[in-house]
N, C-alpha and C positions, 0 to 999 in steps of 0.2 A: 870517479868513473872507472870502470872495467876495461882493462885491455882488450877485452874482448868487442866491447861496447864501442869504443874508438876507432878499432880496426873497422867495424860494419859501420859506425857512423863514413867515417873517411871512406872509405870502399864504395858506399851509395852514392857521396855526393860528387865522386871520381866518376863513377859511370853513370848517374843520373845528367851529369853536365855534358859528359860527352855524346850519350846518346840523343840528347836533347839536338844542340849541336849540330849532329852528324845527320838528323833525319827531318832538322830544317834546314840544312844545306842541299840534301838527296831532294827535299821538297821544291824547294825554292829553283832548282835545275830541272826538275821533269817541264816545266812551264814551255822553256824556250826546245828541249829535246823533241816534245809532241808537234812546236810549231814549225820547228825545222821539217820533220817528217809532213806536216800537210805541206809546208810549201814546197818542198822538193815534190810529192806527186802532182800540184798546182804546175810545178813547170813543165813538166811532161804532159798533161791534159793541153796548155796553152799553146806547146809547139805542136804538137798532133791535130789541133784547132787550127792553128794557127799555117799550118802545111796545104789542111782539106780548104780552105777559104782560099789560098791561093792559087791550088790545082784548078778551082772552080772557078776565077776569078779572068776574063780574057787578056783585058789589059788593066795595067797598073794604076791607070787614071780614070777607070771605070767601078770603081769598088762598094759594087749594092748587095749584098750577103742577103736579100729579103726572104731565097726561100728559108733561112733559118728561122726563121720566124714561126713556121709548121713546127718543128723540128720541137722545139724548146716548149712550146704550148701544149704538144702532146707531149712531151716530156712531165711537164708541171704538173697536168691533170694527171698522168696515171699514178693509182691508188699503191701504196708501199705498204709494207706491213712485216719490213725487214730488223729480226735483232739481231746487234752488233753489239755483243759482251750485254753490256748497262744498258745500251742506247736501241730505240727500237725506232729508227728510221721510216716517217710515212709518208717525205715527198723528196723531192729534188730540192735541193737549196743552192743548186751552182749555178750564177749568173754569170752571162758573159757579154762582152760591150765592145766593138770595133771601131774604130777610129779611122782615117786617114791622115796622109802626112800632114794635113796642119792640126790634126791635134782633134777634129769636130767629128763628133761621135753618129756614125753612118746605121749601126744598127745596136741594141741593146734590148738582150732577153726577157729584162722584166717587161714584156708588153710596152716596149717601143718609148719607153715613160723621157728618159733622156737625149733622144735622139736630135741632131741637133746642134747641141751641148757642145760648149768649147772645152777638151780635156786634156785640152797643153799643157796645163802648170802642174798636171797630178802627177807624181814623182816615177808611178808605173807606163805613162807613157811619153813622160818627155825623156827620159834615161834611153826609152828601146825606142824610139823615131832617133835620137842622137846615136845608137849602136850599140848603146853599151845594157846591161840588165838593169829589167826597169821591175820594182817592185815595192809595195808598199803597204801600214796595216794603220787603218783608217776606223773608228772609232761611229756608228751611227748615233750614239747619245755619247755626246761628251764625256758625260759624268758617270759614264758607268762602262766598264773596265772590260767589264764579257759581251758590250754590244759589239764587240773588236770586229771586222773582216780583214780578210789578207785579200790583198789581191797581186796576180804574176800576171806579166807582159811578155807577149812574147811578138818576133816583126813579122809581117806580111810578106812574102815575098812571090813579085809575081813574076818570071821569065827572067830572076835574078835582078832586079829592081824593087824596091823596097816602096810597097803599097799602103800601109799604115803600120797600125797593130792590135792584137788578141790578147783581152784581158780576160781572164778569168776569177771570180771572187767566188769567195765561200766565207761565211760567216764561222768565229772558231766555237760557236756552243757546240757545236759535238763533240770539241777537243777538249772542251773548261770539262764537256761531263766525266769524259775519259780520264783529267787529269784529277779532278777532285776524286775517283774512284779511287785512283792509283794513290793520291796521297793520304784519302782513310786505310786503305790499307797500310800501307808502310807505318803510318800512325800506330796502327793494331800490332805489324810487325816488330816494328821499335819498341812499341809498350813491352809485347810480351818478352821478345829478347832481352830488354833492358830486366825485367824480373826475373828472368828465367840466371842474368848474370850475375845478379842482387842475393836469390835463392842459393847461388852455386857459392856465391862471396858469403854469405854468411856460412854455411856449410862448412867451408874452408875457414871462417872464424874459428868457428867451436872446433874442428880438428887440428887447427893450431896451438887454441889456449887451452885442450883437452891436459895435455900432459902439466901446464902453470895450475888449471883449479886442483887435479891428485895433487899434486906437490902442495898446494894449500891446505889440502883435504888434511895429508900427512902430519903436514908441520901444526896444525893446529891441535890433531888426536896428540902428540907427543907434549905441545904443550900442558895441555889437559889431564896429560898423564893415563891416558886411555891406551892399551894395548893397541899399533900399529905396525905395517908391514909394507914396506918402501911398494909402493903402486908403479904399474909399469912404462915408463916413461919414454922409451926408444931411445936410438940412439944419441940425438941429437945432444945442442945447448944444457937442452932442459934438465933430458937424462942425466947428461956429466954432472947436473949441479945436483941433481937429488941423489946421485951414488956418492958425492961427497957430502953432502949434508949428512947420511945415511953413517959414512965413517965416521964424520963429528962426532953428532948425535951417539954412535957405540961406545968412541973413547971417552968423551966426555961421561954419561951413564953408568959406566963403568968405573970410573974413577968418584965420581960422585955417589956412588951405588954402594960403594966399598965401605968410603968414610962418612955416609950416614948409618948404615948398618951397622960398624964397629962402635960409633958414638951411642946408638940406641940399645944395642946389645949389654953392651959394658953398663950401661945405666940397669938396665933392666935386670941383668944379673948379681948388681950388687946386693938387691933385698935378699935374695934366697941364699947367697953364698954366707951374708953376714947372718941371717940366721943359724943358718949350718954351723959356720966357727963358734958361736956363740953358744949352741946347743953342745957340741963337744968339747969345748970349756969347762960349760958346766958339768958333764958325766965325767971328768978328769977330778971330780973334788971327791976321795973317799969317804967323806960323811952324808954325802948325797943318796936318798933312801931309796931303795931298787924301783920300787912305782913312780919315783920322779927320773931315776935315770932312764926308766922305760920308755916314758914319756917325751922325752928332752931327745931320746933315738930317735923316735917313731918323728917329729918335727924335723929333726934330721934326714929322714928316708922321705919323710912328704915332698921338701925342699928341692933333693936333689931328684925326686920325678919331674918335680915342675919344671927342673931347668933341663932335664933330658925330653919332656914332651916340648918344651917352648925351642930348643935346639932342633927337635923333627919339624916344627911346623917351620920352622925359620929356612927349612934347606928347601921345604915344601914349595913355602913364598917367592924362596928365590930364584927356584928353579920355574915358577908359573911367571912372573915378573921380565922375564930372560926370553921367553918366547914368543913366538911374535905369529905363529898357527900350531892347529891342532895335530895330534898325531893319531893316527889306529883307528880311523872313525867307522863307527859301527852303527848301525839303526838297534836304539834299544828302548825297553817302557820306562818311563818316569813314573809309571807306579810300581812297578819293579824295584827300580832304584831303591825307593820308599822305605816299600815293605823291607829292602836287605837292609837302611839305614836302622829300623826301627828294632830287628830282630837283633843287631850289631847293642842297640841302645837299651835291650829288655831289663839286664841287671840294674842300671842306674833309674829306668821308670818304676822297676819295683822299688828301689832303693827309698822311692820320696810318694811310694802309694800312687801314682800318678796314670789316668785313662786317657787314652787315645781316640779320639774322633774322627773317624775318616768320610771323606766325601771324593770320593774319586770318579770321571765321567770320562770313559773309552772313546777314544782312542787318546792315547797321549804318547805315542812314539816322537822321539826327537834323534839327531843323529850326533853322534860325540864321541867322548871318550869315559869308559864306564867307570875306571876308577876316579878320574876327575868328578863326574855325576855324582858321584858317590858321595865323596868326600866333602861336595858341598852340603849334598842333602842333610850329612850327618851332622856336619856344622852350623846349620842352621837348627835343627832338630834338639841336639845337643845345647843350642843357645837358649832353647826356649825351656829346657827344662831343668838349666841353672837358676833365670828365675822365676818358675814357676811354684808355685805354694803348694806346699806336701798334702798330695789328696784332689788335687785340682784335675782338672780335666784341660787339655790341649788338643784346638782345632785344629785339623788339617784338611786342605779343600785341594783336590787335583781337575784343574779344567782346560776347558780350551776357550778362549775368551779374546778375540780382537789381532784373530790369523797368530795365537802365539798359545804356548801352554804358559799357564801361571801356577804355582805352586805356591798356598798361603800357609802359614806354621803361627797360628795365632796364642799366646799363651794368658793366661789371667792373672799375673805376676804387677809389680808397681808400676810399669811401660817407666817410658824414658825419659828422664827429665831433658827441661828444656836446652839445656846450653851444653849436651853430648850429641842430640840430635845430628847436625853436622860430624862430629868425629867419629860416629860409632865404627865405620868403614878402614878409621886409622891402624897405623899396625903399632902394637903394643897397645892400642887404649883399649882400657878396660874398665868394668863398671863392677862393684864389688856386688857378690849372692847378696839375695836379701835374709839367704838363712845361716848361713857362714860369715857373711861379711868378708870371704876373700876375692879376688879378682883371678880370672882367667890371665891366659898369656897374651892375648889381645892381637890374637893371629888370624884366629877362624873365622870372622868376618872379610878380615882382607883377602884371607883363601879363597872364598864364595865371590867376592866381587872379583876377581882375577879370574877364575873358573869361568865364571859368567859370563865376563867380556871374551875369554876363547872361543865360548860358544857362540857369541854375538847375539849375546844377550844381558840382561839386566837384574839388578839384585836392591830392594830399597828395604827398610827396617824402620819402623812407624809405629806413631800410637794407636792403637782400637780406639774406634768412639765410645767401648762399651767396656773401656778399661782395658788395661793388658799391653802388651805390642802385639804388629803382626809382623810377619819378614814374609817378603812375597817375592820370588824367583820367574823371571819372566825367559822362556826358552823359543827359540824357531821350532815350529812345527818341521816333520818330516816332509 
């Protein structure tokens, strides 16, 4: 699994738990917050009631409240049509029910229904006839939770003589609706903050493990052997560890770079030097006939071209191998390119009778470095007319094909057997002409793939279906 993967997994289930948590705790609290708030206005209604009943009241043993009785009926009846937030209020729902000091209920606004009624033992008014606050929340179906009423008590007092008491009750559905309101929202609110912290934490993932996937990116192009360039990492952990990987990675390369090169060189150089010796050996025997001495030079002067061209391309290699971006970049045509490879190659096309096919489709600007451009172009060009057969004809297709230019060099030669396939790319492998039977320095392949990866692009070498190879150059468009 991804450090990256980890971090977000751990990171969600950190704040998926806590918000969970924290907004059924906020839930589970709004319940009794809302019911404190009605009973606190309950007990101001009850003492206000409970004031006017006594002002009205002459003596303390005479306690008939009947005209309220009006009061509450024209209350009940008139028509409501009041919204409050959620709740659209159409009647009165406050009940109220008086008592006297033994507890028997003298008047009660629902239509007189209780009056009568011994309501000594009910906790609202045996508390406030004992003095102390009487209150309580009374349930009208047992089994269900929001048939809840509160009811507040408050005492009677008449010329400072305590005459009963004023209950006030209100059922809490208006509160359960206010509170279920309040708690889809917070639901909504929680959800969304809880994702909006999810969004931000993952965010924060990928710009944490931003700088560990380039450092992966890196070390994997190097293993591959692909041209790389230390990606930019900040200053952190991360960074220290990629600017030291980065001086590894040079000294190590560098040291390994040296003594495969010397091992390969020295190999590659012994064919041609031992011909050389070999060849001036033999022009040292004074019976040797001037046409064979001529001879015996002339493989002498071949010899030591090949090791002064295989010495240019080797500085060429090491010098493209060694960098890690382009220099001088310019916007230029790739069939430009072409044409100068081609003009560069005219003597050696004359040399084997050989025609040129061109297919070229405009626009093909790409942007590089021209002598680089070049030098592949020509190395590819050059490859195909090693082995191509004297008299033959060589395709060339310049397109643009899949956001990329492509450039095909197809020639009618034997193509590639199977088990070079993989190497052709090698530096030093080579595959001997089919009309000489000698081998190239097995550089200019490797030139073209290095060239290529500068440009951040690509270079494969294959058979035709219809006979032949093609080498096909894949470059960014402009």
């Amino acid at each position: 699994m991804k450090i990256r993967t980890r971090i977000f997994i751990c990171f969600f289930l950190i704040v998926a738990a806590g918000f969970y948590y924290l907004v059924d705790w906020i839930a589970d609290d709004l319940k009794p917050r809302y019911l404190e708030a009605m009973e606190e206005s309950l007990v101001d209604t009850a003492t206000i009631l409970a004031v006017m009943v006594g002002q009205s009241t002459p003596d303390a043993s005479a306690l008939k409240p009947d005209h309220l009785h009006a009061v509450f009926e024209e209350a009940s009846q008139r028509p409501l049509q009041i919204h409050i937030y959620s709740l659209t209020k159409r009647q009165v729902d406050l009940r109220v029910y008086i008592v006297d000091t033994n507890g028997i209920v003298q008047f009660d606004s629902a239509g007189g229904g209780d009056e009568g009624k011994d309501y000594s033992l009910w906790n609202d008014v045996y508390l406030t006839l004992k003095g102390r606050y009487g209150a309580r929340a009374t349930r009208s179906h047992p089994d269900d939770p929001a048939s809840s009423i509160l009811y507040v008590a408050a005492p009677i007092l008449v010329k400072g003589q305590l005459a009963g008491s004023l209950t006030v009750c209100k059922p809490t559905v208006s509160s359960n609706l206010f509170l279920a309101s309040a708690q889809r929202k917070l639901a909504v609110a929680g959800t969304l903050a809880g994702l909006a912290v999810i969004l931000l934490g993952l965010a924060t993932s990928a710009w944490v493990t931003l700088p560990i996937r380039r450092l992966t990116a890196y070390a994997e192009a190097i293993r591959d052997g692909r041209p790389a360039k230390l990606p930019p990492l900040g200053r952190s952990e991360i960074g220290i560890m990629g600017r030291a990987m980065e001086d590894m990675r040079v000294a190590l390369e560098g040291k390994e770079y040296v003594e495969r090169y010397v091992q390969t060189l020295t190999h590659e150089l012994k064919g041609p030097l031992s011909a050389i010796q070999g060849a001036l050996e033999l022009v040292q025997e004074e019976s040797m006939p001037p046409p064979k001495r001529t001879q015996f030079l002339e493989n002498a002067r071949r010899e030591s071209l090949r090791i002064r061209q295989m010495v240019d391309r080797l500085l060429l290699l090491s010098s493209l191998e060694s960098r890690r971006a382009l220099r001088d970049l310019t916007e230029l045509d790739l069939a430009q390119v072409l044409q100068d490879a081609e003009e560069a190659l005219a003597p050696l096309l004359a040399s084997k009778s050989l025609r040129l096919s061109r297919q070229v489709h405009a626009p093909t600007l790409v942007r590089g470095e021209r002598f680089l451009l070049f030098q592949a172009v020509y190395n590819l060009l050059q490859n195909a007319i090693g082995f191509a057969p004297g008299g033959s004809e060589i395709a060339i297709t310049l397109t643009v094909a899949d956001s990329s230019i492509e450039l095909c060099i197809r020639d009618k030669g034997p193509g590639i057997p199977d088990y070079a396939l993989a190497r052709v790319f090698e530096r030093f492998y080579s595959l001997p002409r089919p009309d000489t039977g000698r081998k190239s320095s097995g550089l200019g392949l490797a030139i073209v793939r290095e060239i290529a990866g500068l440009h951040q692009g690509s270079v494969c070498l294959e058979n035709a279906p219809s006979g032949g190879a093609c080498a096909t150059l894949l470059l960014p468009p402009v």
